[in-house]
C-alpha positions in Angstrom: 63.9 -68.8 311.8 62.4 -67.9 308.5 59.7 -65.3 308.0 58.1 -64.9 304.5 57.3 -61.6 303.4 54.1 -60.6 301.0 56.6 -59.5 298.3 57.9 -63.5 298.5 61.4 -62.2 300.6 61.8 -63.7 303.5 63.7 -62.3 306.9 66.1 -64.8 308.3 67.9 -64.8 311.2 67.7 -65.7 315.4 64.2 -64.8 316.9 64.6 -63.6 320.8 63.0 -64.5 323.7 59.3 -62.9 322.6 59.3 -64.6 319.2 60.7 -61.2 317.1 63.2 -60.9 314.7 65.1 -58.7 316.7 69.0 -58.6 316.6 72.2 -57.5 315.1 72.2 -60.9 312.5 69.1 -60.4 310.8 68.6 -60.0 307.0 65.8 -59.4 304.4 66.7 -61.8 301.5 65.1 -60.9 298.2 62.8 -62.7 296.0 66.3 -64.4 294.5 67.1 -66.1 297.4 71.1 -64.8 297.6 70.4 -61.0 297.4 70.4 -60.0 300.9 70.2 -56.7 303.4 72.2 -57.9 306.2 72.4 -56.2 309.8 70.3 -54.7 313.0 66.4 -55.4 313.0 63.7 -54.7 315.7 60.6 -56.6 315.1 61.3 -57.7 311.5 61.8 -54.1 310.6 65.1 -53.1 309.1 67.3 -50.6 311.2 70.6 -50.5 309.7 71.5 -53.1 307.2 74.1 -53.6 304.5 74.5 -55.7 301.2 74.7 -59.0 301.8 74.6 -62.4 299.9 73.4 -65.7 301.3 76.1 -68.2 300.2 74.3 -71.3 302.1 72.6 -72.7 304.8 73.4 -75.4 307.3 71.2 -76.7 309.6 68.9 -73.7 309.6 71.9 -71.4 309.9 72.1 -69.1 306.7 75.7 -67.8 306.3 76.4 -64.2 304.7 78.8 -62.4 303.1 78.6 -58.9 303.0 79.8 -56.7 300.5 82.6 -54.6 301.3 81.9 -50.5 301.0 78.1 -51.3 300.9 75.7 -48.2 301.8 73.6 -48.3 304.8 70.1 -49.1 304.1 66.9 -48.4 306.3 63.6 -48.8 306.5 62.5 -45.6 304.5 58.8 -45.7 304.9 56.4 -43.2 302.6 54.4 -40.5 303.9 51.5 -39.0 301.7 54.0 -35.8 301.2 57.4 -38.1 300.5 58.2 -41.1 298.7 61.3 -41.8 300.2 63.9 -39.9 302.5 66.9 -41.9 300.6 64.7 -41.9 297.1 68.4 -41.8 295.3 70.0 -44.7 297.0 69.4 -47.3 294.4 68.0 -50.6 295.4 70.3 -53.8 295.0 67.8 -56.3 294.2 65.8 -53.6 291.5 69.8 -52.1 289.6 70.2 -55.9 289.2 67.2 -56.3 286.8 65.7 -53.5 285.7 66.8 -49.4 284.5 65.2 -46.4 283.6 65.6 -44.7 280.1 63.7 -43.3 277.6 60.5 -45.1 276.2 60.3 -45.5 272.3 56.5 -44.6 272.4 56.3 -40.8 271.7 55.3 -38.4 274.6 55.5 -41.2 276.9 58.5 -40.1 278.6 60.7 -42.3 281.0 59.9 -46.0 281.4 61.1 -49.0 283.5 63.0 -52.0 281.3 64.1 -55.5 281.9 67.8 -55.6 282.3 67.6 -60.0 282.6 65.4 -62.4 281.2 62.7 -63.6 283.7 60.0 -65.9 284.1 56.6 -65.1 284.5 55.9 -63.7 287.7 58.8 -62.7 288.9 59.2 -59.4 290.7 61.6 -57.2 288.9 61.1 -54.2 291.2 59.3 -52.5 294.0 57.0 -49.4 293.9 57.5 -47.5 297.6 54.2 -45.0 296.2 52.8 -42.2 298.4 50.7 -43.4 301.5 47.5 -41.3 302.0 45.2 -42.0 304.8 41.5 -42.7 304.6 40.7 -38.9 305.8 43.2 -37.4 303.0 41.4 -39.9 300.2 
């Protein structure tokens, strides 16, 4: 089964018995289509997942291949106080396409740039933010 994500990923893999994404063969594929976080989800939410690329699909079976020595990535969810637990494990998908250095516009400080070429309306990266809630707004 296929579930499309608002970011235009997708989480592939076997749904169980109450219609979940729940399992130890799941996997968030990127907006790329081959960039992958393979491993344990509950509920469409990742658990413990490593890199992963799709190499194909047959008969509604994708087929993986994991990266050898890949980190363990988790759901890392913000909190108004914390942007991210793991905030220096780089994402796969974003080290692919973009980096951080220097901007050329004085005072301006760091800025994000395009490693590829890409077409319009691609997503290059993701930004996590910090979560407030309506009473801390």
């Amino acid at each position: 089964a296929t579930v499309c994500q608002q970011d235009g990923g997708s989480v592939v893999g076997e749904v169980n018995e109450d219609g979940e994404m729940t399992g130890n063969k799941v996997a968030y594929v990127y907006t790329d289509g081959r960039t992958a976080l393979y491993g344990k989800f509950i509920e469409g939410e990742i658990i413990e997942a490593r890199l992963a690329t799709l190499l194909s699909e047959e008969n509604g079976q994708p087929h993986f291949e994991l990266q050898p020595g890949s980190p363990v990535f988790t759901y890392d969810k913000s909190t108004s106080s914390c942007i991210a637990v793991n905030g220096l494990l780089p994402d796969p998908y974003e080290t692919q396409r973009v980096y951080v250095a220097d901007s050329r516009i004085k005072g301006a400080g760091e800025g994000l740039f395009a490693k590829i070429e890409a077409e319009p309306n691609t997503v290059m990266a993701f930004y996590n933010g910090v979560r407030i809630t309506h009473q801390e707004s």
